[in-house]
N, C-alpha and C positions, 0 to 999 in steps of 0.2 A: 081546109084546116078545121078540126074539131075545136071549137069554142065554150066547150060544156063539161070542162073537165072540173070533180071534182078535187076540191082542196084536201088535204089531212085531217081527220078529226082534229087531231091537236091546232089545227088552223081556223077550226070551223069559225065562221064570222057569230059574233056573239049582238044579241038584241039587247039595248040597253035597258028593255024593259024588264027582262027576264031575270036580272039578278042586281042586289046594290048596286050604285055606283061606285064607289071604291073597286068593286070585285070586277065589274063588266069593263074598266078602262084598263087599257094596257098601255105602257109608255117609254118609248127607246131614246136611247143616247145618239144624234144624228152623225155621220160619218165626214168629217169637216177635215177637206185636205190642209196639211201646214199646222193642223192647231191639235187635231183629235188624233195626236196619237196614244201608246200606252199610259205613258206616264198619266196626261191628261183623263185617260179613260178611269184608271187605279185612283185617282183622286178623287173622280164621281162618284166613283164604284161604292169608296168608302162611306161616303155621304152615303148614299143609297137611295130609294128612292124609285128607280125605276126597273123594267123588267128583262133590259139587255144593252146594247151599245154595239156597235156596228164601226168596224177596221175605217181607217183612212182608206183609201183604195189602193190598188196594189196594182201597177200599170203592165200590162200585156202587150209589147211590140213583135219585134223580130221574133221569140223561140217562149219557150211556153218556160214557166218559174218554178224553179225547182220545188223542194217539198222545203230544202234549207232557208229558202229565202221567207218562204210563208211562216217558218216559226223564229225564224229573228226580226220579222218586220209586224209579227202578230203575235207576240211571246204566249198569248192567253190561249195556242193553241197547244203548247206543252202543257196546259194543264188543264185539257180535256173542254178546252174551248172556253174557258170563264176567265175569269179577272179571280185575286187571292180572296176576295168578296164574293164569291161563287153566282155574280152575274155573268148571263153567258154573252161571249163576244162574235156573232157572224164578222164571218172573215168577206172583204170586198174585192171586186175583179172591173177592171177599165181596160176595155180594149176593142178590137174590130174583126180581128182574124176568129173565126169561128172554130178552127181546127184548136188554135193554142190557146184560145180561152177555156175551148173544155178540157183538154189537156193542163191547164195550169189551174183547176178546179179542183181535177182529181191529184193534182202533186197536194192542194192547197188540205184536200181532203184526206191524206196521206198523213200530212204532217200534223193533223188533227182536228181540222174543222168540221163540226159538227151543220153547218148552216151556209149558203153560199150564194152571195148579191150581187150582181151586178149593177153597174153604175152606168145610167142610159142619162144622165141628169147633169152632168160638172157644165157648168157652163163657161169654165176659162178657155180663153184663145188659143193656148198653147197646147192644151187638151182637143180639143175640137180641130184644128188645125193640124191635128196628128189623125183625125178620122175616129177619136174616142169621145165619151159622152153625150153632149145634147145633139150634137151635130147628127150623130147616128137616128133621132126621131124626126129626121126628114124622108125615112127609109124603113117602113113598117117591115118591108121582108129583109133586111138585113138583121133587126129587133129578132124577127123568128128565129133566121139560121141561128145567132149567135144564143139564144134560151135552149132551143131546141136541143142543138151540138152538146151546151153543157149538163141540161135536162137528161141526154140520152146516155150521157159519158157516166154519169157519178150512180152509186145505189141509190132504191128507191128510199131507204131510209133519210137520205140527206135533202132537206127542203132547198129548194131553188127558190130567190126571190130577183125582184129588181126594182129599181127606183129611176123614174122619171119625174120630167115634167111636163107641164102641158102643149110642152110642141117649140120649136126650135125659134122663128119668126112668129106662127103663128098656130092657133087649134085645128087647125083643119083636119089634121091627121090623129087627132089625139086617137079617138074611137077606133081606127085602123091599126093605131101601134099597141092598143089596150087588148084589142083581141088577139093580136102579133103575138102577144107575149104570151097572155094565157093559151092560143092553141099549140105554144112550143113546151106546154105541161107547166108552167110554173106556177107554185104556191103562193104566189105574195107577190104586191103588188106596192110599192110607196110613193104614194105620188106630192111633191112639191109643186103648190098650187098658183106656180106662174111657169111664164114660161123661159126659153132660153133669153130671149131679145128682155123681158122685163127685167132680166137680173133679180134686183133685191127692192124692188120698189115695191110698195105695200100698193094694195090689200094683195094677199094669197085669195086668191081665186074659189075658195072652199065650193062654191057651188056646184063647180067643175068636179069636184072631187066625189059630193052627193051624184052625180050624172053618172061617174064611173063605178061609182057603189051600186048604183042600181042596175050597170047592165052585166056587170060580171060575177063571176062563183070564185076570184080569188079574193084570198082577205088581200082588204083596202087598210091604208096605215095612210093616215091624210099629215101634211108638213108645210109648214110655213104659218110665221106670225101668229103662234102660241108661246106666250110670253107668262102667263100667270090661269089661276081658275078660269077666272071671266070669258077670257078669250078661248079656252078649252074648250069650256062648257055653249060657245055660241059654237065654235067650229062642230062640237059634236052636234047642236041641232040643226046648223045648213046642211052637213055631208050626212049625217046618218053613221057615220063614224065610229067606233070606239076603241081604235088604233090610234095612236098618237107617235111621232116624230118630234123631237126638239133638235134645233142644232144651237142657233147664236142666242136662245134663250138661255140653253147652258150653261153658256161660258159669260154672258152678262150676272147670272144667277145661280151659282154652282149646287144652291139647295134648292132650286126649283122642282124637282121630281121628290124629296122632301117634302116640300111646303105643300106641292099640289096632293101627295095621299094624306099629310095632315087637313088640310082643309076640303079635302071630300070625306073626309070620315067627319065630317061638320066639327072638327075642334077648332083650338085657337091656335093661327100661324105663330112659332115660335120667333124670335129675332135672332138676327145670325150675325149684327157685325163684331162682337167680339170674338166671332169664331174664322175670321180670315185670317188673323194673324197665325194663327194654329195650320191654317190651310196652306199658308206662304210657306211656314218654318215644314208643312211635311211635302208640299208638292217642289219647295227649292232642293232636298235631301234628297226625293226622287231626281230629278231634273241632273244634278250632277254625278250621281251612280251612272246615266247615260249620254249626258254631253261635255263638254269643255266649256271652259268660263264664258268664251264668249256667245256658244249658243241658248246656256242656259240664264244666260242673260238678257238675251233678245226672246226666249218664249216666257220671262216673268213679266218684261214690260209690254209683249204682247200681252198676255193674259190680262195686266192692268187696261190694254186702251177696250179690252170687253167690259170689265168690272164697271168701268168708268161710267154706265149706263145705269148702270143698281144702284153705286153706292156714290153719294157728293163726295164724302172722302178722299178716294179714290181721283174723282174727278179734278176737284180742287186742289189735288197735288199731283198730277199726272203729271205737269213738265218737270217739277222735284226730280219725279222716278224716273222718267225716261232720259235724264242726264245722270243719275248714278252711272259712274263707269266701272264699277265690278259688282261682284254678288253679295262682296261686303253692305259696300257703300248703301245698296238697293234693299237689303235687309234691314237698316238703320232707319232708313228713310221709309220706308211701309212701315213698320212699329211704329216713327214718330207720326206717321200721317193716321194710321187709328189710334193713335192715342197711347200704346203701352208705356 
């Protein structure tokens, strides 16, 4: 397997010494199954802040997904791949059949994806148990076919990426799946710097991530526990970095890709809490244009138990909101818990 492939200009890995830092970071919206879908993406989007946002994932079993499916479950690829904020949105693909994954790349590509990811990374049971996500990085040449297959199916125009992590139980394989992937041509590379078995328990591993920046030519996007500058700013000196990933920072801090180009441009962070109620009243407008009372009532009090992280507010009235029993009620009681 050729391991020397270059990336696309438009990919090339940028040295943070070579240009500001404002201009030399780049910063994505992470692809968070049950939470990050459009709605949630269009609410970011608004805010602004960063430089794309990446689909939930779109699961590949039995027969490959039509072009229909990708543009009602990715709406931002009827308009030419962006968010109505003209961030652009890579569409994501989970799955293990190598034939219907590239097969459901090119429907995904069809329907108008400009960029296409795979997800080597979910580390839920129910995923993995189906032969999709982490599980897959116990099987560097399964990693190939399935880049490969999609790499080989789509135009050269459309970048291929994919997201891991550092290995399913354990690293042993990471460096066999890292090359896996890039000799099946792929542009990109996101790695999530624990592994399958660590879950979500701190620290992200960034050093692991500097290891894989130095031995490969795709660009690296390093992810996990970037939470604010500080933390940005040390991940980019362990990894060598200047790709960046957020997921559950996100959603704890909806202006986070905000705050962070505000204060790399050395200004002063603005304050945001009277700007949630504004965010409630346009992401609940959103939420029920696409679900019914009772789901759009279970993804505000989800979104509260992220909040709950940022803001005491929030926190200190969290069991308030999560006993509101409609959208009314739960509307009443966020204005009264910020204060309107």
């Amino acid at each position: 397997m050729n391991n020397s492939l270059e990336a696309p200009s438009i990919l090339k890995k940028t040295n943070p010494k070579e240009s500001s830092l404002h201009n030399s970071i780049t910063l994505a919206v992470a692809p968070m199954e049950g939470v990050m879908d459009h709605t949630m993406r269009s609410l970011l989007s608004k805010i602004g802040g960063m430089d794309y946002l990446v689909s939930e994932f779109v699961r590949v079993t039995q027969y490959a997904i039509p072009s229909s499916t990708f543009k009602r479950l990715v709406p931002e690829n009827n308009n030419s791949a962006q968010t109505k904020y003209n961030h652009p949105v890579h569409t994501q693909l989970l799955g293990s059949n190598p034939e219907l994954m590239s097969e459901s790349a090119l429907n995904a590509v069809k329907a108008g994806a400009t960029h296409i990811d795979i997800n080597f990374g979910c580390p839920a049971k129910r995923v993995n148990g189906h032969g999709g996500g982490s599980v897959l990085l116990q099987n560097p040449n399964s990693l190939y076919d399935i880049m490969k297959a999609v790499r080989s199916k789509l135009p050269q125009g459309i970048i291929v990426s994919a997201k891991i992590r550092l290995g399913y139980e354990n690293e042993e394989l990471l460096f066999d799946n890292v090359a896996a992937i890039e000799a099946a041509g792929t542009n990109k590379l996101t790695v999530h710097g624990r592994t399958k078995k660590d879950g979500y328990k701190p620290p992200a591993r960034w050093e692991k991530i500097g290891e894989i920046q130095d031995r490969t030519k795709m660009l690296v996007v390093a992810n996990g526990d970037i939470t604010d500058k500080e933390s940005l700013l040390r991940c980019r000196s362990i990894s060598g970095c200047s790709h960046f990933m957020i997921g559950r920072g996100s959603l704890n801090n909806p202006f986070i890709f905000q705050d962070l180009r505000t204060e790399l441009e050395n200004k002063q962070k603005i304050e945001h809490q009277n700007d949630l109620i504004e965010l409630f009243i346009d992401y609940t407008t959103q939420l029920q244009k696409e679900y019914d009372e009772v789901a759009t009532l279970g993804r505000l009090k989800q979104w509260c138990g992220h909040l709950r992280f940022e803001y005491t507010t929030i926190k200190d009235n969290l069991n308030t909101l999560r006993r509101s029993k409609s959208v009314i009620e739960f509307s009443d009681n966020i204005k009264s818990a910020l204060g309107e």
